[in-house]
N, CA, C and O atoms as a GROMACS GRO file, in nm:
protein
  340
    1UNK      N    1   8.079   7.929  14.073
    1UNK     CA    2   8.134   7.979  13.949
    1UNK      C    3   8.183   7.860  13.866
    1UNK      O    4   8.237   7.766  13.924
    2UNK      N    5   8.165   7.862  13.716
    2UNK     CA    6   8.177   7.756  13.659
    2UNK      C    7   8.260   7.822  13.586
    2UNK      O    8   8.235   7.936  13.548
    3UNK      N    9   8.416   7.731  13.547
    3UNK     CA   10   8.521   7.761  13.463
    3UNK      C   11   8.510   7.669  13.396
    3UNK      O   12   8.462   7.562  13.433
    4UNK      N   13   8.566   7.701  13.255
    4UNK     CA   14   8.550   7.643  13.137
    4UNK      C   15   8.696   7.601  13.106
    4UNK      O   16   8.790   7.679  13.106
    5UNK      N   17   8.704   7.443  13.074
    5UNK     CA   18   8.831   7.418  13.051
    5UNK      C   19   8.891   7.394  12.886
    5UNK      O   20   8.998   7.358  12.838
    6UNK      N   21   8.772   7.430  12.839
    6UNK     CA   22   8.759   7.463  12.703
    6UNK      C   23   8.924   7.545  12.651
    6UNK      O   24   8.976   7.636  12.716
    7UNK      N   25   8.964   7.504  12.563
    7UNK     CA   26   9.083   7.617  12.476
    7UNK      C   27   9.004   7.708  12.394
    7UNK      O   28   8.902   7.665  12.341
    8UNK      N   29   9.040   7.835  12.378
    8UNK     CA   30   8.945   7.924  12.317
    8UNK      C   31   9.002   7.874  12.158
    8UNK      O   32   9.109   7.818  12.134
    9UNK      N   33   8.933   7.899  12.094
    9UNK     CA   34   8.963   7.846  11.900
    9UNK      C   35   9.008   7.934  11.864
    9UNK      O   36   8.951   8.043  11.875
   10UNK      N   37   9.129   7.920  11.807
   10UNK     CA   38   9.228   8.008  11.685
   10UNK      C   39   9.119   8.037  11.584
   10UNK      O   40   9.029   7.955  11.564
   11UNK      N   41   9.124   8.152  11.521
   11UNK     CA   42   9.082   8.127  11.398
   11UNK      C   43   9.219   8.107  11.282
   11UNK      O   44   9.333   8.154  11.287
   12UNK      N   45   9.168   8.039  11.204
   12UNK     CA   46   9.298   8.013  11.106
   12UNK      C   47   9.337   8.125  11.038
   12UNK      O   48   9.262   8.211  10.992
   13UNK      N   49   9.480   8.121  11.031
   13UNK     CA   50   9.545   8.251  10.936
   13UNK      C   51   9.481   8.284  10.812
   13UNK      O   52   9.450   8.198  10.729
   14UNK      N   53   9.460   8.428  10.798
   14UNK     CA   54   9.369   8.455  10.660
   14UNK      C   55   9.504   8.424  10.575
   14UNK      O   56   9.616   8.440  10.624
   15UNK      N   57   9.479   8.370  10.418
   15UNK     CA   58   9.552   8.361  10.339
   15UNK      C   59   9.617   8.480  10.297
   15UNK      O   60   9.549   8.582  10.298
   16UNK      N   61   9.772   8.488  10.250
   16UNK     CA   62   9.852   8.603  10.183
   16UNK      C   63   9.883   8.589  10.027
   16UNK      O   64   9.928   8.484   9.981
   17UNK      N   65   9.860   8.686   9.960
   17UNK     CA   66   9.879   8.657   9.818
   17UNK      C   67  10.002   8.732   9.788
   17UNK      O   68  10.046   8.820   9.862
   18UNK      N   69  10.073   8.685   9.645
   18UNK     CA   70  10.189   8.751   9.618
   18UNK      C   71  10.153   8.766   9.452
   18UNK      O   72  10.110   8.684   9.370
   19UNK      N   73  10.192   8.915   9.443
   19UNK     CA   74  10.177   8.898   9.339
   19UNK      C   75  10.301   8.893   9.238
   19UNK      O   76  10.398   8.969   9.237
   20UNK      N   77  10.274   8.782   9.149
   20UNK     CA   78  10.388   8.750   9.065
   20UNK      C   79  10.461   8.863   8.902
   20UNK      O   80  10.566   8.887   8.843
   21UNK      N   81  10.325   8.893   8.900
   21UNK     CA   82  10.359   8.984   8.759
   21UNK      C   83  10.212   9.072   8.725
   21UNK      O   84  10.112   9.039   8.790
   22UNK      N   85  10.202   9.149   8.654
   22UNK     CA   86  10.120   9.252   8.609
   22UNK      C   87  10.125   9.276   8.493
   22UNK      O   88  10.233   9.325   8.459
   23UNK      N   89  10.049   9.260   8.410
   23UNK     CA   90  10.040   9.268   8.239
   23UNK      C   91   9.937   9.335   8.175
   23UNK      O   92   9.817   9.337   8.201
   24UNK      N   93  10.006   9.393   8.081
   24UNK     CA   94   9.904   9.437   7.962
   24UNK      C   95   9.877   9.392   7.868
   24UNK      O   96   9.953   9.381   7.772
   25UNK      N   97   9.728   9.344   7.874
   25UNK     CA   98   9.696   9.265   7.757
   25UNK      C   99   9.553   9.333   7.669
   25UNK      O  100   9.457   9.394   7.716
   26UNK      N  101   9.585   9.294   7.523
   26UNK     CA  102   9.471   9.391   7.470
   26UNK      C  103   9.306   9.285   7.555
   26UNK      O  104   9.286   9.172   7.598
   27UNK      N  105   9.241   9.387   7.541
   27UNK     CA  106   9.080   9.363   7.554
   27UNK      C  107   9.052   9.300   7.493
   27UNK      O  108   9.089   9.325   7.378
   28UNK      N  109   8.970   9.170   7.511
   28UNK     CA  110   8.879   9.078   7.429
   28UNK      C  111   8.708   9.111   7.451
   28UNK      O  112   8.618   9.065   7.380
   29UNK      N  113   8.697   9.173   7.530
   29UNK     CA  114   8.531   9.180   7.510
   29UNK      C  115   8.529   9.282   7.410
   29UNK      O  116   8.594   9.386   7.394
   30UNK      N  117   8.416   9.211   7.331
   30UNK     CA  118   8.347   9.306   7.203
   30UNK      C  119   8.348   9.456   7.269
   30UNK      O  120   8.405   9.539   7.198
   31UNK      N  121   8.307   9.492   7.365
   31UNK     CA  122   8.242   9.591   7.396
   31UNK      C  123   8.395   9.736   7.443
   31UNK      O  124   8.368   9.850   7.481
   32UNK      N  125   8.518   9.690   7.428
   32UNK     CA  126   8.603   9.721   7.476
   32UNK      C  127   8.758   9.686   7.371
   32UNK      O  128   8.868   9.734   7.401
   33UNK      N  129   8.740   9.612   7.271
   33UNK     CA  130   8.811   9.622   7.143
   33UNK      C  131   8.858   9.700   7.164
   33UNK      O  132   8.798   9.789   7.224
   34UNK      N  133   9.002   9.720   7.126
   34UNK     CA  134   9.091   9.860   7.098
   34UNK      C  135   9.175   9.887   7.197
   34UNK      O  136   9.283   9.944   7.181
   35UNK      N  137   9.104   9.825   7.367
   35UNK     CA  138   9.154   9.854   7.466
   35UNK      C  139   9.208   9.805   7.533
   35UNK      O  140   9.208   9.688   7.494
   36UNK      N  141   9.300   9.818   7.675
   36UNK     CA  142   9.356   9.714   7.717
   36UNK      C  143   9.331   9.686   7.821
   36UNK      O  144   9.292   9.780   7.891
   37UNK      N  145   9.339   9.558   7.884
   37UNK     CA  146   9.287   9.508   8.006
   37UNK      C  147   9.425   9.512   8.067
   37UNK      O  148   9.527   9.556   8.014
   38UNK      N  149   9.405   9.428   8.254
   38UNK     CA  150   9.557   9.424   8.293
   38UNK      C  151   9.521   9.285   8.369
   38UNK      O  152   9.426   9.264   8.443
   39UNK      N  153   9.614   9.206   8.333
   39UNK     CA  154   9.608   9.083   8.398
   39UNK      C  155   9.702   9.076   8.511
   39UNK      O  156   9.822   9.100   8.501
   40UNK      N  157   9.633   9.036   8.630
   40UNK     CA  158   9.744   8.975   8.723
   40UNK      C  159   9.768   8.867   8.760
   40UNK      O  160   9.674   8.789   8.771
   41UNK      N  161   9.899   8.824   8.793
   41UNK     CA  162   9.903   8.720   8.842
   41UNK      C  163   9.954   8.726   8.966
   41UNK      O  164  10.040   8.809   8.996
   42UNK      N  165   9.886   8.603   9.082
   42UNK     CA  166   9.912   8.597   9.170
   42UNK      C  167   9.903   8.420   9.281
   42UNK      O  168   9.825   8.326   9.265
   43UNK      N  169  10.009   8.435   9.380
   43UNK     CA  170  10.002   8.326   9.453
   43UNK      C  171   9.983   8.325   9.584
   43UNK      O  172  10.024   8.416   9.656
   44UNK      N  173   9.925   8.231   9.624
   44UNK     CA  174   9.874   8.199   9.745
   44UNK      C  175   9.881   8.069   9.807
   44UNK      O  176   9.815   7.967   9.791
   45UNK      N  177  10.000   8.106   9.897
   45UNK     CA  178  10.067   7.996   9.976
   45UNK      C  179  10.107   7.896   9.901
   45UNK      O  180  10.169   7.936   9.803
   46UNK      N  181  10.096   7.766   9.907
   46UNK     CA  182  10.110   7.643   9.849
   46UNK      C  183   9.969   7.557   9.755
   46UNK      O  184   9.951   7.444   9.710
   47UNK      N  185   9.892   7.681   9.760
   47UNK     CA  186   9.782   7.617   9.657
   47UNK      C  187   9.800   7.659   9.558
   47UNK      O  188   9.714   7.626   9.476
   48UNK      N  189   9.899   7.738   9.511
   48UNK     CA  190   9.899   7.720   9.364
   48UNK      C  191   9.889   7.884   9.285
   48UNK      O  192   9.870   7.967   9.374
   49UNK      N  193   9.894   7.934   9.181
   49UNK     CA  194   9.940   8.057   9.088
   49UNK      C  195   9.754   8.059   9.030
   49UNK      O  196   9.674   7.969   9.006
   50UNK      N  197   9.746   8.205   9.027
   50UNK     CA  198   9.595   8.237   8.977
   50UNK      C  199   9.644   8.362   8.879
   50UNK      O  200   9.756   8.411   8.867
   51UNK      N  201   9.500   8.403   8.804
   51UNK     CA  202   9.529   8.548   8.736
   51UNK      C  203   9.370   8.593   8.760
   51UNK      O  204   9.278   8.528   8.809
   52UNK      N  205   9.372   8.694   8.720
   52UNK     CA  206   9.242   8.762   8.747
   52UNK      C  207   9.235   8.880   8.637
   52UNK      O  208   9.349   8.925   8.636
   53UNK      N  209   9.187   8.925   8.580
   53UNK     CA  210   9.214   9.048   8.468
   53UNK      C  211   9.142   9.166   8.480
   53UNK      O  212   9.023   9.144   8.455
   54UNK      N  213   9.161   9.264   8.504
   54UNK     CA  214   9.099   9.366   8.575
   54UNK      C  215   9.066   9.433   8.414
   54UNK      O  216   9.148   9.412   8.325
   55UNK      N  217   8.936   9.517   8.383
   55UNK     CA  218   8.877   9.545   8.253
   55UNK      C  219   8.951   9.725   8.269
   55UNK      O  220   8.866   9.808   8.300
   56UNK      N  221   9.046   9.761   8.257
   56UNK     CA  222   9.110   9.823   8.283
   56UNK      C  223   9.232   9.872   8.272
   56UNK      O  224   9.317   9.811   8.337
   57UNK      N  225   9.288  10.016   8.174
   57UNK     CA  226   9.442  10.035   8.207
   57UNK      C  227   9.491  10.074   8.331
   57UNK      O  228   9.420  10.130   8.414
   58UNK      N  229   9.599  10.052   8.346
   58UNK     CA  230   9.636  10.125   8.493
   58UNK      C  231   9.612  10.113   8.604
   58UNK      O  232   9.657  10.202   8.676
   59UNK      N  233   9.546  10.020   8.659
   59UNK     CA  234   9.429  10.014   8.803
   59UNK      C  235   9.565  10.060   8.903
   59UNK      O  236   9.686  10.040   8.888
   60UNK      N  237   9.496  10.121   8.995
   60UNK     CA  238   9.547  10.150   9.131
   60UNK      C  239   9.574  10.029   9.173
   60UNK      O  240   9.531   9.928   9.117
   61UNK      N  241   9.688  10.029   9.335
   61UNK     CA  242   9.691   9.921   9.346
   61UNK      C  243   9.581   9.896   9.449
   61UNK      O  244   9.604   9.787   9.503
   62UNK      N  245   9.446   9.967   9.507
   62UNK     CA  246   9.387   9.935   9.598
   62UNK      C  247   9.287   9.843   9.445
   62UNK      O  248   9.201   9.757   9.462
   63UNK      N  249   9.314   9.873   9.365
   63UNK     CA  250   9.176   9.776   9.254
   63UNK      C  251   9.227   9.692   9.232
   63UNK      O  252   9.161   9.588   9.220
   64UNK      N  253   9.389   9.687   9.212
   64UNK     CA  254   9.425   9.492   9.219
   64UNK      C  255   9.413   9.446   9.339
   64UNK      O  256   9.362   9.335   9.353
   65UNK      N  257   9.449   9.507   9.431
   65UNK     CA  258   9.418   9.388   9.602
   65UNK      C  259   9.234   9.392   9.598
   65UNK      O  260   9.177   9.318   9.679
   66UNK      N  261   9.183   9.444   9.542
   66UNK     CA  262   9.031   9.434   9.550
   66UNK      C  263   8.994   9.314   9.464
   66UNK      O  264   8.920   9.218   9.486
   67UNK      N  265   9.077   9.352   9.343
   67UNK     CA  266   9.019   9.243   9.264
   67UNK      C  267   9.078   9.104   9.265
   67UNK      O  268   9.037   9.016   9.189
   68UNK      N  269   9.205   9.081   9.378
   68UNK     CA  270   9.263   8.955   9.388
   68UNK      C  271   9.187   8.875   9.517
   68UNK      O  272   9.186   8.756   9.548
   69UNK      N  273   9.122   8.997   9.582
   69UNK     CA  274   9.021   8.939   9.670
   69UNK      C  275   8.915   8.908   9.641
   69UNK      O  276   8.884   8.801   9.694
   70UNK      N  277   8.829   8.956   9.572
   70UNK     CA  278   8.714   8.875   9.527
   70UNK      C  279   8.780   8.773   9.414
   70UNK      O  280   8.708   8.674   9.403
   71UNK      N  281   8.895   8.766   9.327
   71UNK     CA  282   8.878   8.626   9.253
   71UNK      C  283   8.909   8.523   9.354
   71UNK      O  284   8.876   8.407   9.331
   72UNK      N  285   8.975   8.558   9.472
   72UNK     CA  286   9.022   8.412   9.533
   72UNK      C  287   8.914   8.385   9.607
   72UNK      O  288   8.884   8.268   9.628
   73UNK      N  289   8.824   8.506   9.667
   73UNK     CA  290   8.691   8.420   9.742
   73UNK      C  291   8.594   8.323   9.677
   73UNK      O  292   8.534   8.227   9.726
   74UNK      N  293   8.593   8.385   9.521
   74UNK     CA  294   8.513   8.245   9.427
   74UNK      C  295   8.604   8.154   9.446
   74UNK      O  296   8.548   8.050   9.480
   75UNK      N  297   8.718   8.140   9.440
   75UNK     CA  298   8.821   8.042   9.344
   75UNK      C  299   8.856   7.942   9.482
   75UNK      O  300   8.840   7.820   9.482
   76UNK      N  301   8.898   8.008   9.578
   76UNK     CA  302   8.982   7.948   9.704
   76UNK      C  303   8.894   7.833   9.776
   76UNK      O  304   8.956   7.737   9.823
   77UNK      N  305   8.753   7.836   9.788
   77UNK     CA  306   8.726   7.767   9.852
   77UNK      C  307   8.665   7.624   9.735
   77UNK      O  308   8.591   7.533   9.772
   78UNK      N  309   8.723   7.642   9.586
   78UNK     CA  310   8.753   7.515   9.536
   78UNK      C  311   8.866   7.472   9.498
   78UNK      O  312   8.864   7.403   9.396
   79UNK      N  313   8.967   7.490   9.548
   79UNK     CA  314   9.124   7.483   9.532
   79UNK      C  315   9.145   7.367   9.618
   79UNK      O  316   9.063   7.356   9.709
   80UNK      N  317   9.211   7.303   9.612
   80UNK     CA  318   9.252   7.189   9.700
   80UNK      C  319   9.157   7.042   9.768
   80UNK      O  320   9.157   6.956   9.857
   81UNK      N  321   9.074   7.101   9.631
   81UNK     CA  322   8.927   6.946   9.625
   81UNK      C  323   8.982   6.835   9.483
   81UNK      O  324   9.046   6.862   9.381
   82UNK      N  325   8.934   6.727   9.526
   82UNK     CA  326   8.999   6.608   9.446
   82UNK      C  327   8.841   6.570   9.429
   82UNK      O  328   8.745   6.563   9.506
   83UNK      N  329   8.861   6.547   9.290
   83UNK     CA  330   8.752   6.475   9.173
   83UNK      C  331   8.800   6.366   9.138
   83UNK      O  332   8.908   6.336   9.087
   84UNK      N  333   8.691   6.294   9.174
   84UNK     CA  334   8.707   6.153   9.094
   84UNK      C  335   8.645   6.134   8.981
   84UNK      O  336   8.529   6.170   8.962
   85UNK      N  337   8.718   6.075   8.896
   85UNK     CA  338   8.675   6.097   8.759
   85UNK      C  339   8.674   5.970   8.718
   85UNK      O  340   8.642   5.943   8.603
   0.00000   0.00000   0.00000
């Protein structure tokens, strides 16, 4: 019998967001004039404050944790990269 002295791998803690504020702001797409969108803002850990704007009055809160999850899956994995310029 062969034992493995291997440590099994953590996976790293999924990130937690907080959200800072919730706003109503009028609509800027042509197509939606008149109406109002809702912006959120939110943070995540020590990388820093995001917003995301949901095309929408009122969203539930399962459509802001939806929609703070897909903006940070674009956004998160370029957060904390250094450009040299």
């Amino acid at each position: 019998m062969k034992i493995s002295t291997k440590a099994p791998t953590a996976q790293p803690p999924r990130p937690k967001a907080v959200i800072v504020g919730v706003y109503e702001i009028p609509a800027t797409s042509p197509s939606r004039l008149g109406e109002t969108d809702t912006l959120v803002v939110y943070k995540v850990g020590n990388t820093g404050t995001f917003q995301v704007k949901i095309p929408k009055s009122n969203p539930t809160p399962q459509e802001i944790q939806a929609a703070i999850k897909e903006d940070y899956k674009k956004k998160g994995s370029i957060v904390g990269t250094t450009i040299e310029l």
